[in-house]
N, C-alpha and C positions, 0 to 999 in steps of 0.2 A: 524373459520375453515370451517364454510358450503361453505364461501364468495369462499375459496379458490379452494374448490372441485369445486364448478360450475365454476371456470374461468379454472380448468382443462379439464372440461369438455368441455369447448369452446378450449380449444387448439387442445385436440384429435379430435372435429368437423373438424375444419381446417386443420388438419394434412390429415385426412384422404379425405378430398374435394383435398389438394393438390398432393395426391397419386392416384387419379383417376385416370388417365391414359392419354396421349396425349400428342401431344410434347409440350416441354418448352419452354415456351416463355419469355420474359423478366418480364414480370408480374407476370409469376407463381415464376421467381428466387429470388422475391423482395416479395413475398409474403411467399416463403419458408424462406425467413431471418429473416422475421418477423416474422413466428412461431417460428422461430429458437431463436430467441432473446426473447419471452413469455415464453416460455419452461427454458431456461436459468432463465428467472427472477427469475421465481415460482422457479426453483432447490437452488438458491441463498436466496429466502424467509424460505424453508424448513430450510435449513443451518443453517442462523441467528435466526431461534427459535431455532434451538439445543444446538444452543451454547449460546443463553437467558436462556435455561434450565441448561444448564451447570455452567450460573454463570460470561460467559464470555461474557460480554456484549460490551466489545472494538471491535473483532473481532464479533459479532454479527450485530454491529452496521454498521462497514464495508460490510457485506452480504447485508444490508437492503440498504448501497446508494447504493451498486452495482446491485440491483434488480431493483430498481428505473432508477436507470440511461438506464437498460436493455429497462425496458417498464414501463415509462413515466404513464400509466393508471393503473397499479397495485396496487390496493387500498388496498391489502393485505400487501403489503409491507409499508406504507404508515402508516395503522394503526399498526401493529407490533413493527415498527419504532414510532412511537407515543405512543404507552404499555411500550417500553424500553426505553425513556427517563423521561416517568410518573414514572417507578421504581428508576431512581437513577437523581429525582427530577430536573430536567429541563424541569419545568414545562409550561417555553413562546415556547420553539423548539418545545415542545409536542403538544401544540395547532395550531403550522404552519403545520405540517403534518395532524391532523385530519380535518382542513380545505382547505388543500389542495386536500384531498381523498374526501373531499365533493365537493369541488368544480368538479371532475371528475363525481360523483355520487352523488346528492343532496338528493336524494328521498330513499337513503339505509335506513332502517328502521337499521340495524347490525351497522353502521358507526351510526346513528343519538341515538344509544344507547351509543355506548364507546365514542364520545366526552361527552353524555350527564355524565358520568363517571367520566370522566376529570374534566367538568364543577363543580359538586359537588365536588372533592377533595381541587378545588381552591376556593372554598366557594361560588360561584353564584348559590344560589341553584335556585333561580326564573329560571335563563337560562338554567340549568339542567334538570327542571321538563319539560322544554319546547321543549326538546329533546326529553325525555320519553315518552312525550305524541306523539310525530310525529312517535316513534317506534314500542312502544306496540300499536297505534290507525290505523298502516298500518294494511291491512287486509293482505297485501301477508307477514307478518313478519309468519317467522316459527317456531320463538321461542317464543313470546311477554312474557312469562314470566320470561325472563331476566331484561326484560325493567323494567316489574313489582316489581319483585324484590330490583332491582338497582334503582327503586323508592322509596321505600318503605325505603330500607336504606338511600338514603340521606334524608329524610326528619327527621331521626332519629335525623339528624346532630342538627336541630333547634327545635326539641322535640317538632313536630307535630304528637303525640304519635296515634292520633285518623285514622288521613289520612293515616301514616305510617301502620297502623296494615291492612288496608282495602287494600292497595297496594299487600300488600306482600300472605295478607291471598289469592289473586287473584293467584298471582304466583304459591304458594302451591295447588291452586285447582287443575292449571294446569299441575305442577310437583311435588308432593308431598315430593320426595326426593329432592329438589333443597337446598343445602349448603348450600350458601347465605342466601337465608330466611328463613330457618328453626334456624340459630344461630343470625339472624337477630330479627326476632321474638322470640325467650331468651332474648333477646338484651331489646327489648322492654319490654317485661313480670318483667324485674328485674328493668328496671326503673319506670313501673307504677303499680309497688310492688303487679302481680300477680304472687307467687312463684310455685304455683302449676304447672302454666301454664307454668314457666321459665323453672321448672324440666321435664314437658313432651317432651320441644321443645327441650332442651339439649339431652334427653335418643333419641327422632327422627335423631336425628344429629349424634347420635353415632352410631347411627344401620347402619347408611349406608358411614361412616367417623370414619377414625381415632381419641380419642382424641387429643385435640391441647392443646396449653396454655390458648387460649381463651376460648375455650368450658367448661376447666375443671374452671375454674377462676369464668364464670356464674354458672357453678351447684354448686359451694363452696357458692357462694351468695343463691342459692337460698335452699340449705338443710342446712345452718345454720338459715334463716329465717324460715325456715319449722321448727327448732331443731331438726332438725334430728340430732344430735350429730354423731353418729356411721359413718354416710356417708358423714357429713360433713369434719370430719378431713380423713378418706380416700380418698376422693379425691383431700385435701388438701396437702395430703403426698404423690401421685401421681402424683400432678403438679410439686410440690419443685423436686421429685424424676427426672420426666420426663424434667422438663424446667428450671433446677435450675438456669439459667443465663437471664429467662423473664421477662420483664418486671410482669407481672401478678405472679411470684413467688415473686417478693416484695412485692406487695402486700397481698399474703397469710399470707408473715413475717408480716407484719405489722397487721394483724388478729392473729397471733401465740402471741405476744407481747402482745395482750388482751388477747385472749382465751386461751393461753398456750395448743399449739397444740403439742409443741415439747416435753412434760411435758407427756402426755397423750400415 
């Protein structure tokens, strides 16, 4: 989103160099189209996340060539377009776009984080991390604890548990509330069976987040390892309650069928 504001910000520059005053010339009329047609884009970009939020990713997708086709260098569209085929897994057209918005902008630290995204969902983490690094190691990045972050979690993929924690812990210095790595870091506390540690980053997660099925699934792991009894099966019977159709409420079944939580 920031990508998006500063290329707004270059259109109201332009708009406003073009409203100067003096007569038109044929240059300024071919330079007002082309605002005309940036302006368009970006309103066609807004659209297709609305309606990515929405659910409607056909006509979303629609928005997204029609932004592109508007203005050709809108990397916003580009990668939006490259998020919305990563969700409903066309996962080769997704890499034609984020390479393509590089190829416009090779040096974006924001573009060299979400291919690095990609990269790790399709399992190269080596060419992932090599991403993250060209992101979070830009000094003009204004967020690099994205990068860090979204490091820190793919390396979870290959239970590089050590690197992982030092990625993320970075993140968190720098955003303490960041999502991602605060259930990231659960993530990792329950597989390298620190449960204390799992339960702190879960109650972190919730202070500033809704429970999910995720979140509550880690703190079941990790206050039944504590025994905490009492808090275990209530949030056991908050997830069945809240997510009875998730994947991570089978899982609870499948702990109630030992522990007899439904019993209880």
């Amino acid at each position: 989103m920031n990508k998006k504001l500063e290329l707004l910000v270059l259109i109201i520059a332009f708009v406003l160099m073009g409203c100067s005053g003096g007569t038109n010339t044929k240059k300024d009329h071919e330079r007002d189209s082309e605002i005309d047609q940036k302006q368009a884009s970006m309103t066609n970009v807004q659209l297709g996340i609305g309606y990515f939020k929405r659910g409607n990713y056909e006509v979303s997708q629609d928005k997204l060539l029609r932004a592109i086709e508007q203005d050709p260098n809108n990397i916003v569209a580009y990668t939006t377009m490259a998020f919305l085929l990563m969700q409903i897994n066309k996962m080769e057209e997704a890499e034609k776009y984020y390479l393509d918005a590089l190829d416009i902008k090779s040096n974006d630290p924001g573009l060299r984080n979400g291919y690095g995204t990609y990269l790790c969902r399709v399992g190269r983490i080596d060419d992932a991390m090599e991403q993250f690094k060209e992101a979070y190691g830009n000094p003009f990045y204004k967020t690099p604890y994205l990068a860090y972050s979204n490091a820190g979690t793919c390396l979870l993929q290959v239970e590089k548990y050590g690197l992982a924690e030092k990625l993320l812990r970075k993140a968190l210095v720098m955003q303490p509330e960041l999502s991602g790595a605060l259930i990231s870091m659960a993530e990792l506390s329950i597989k390298t069976k620190k449960y204390m540690m799992a339960r702190a980053y879960v109650q972190r997660y919730h202070a500033v987040n809704k429970p999910s099925a995720e979140s509550l699934w880690l703190q079941v792991q990790a206050e039944r390892a504590l025994g905490a009894t009492e808090h275990y099966l209530k949030y056991a019977r908050q997830l069945l309650d809240e997510f009875p159709d998730s994947e991570q409420a089978g899982l609870v079944g499948e702990l109630g069928r030992r522990d007899r939580i439904k019993q209880n």
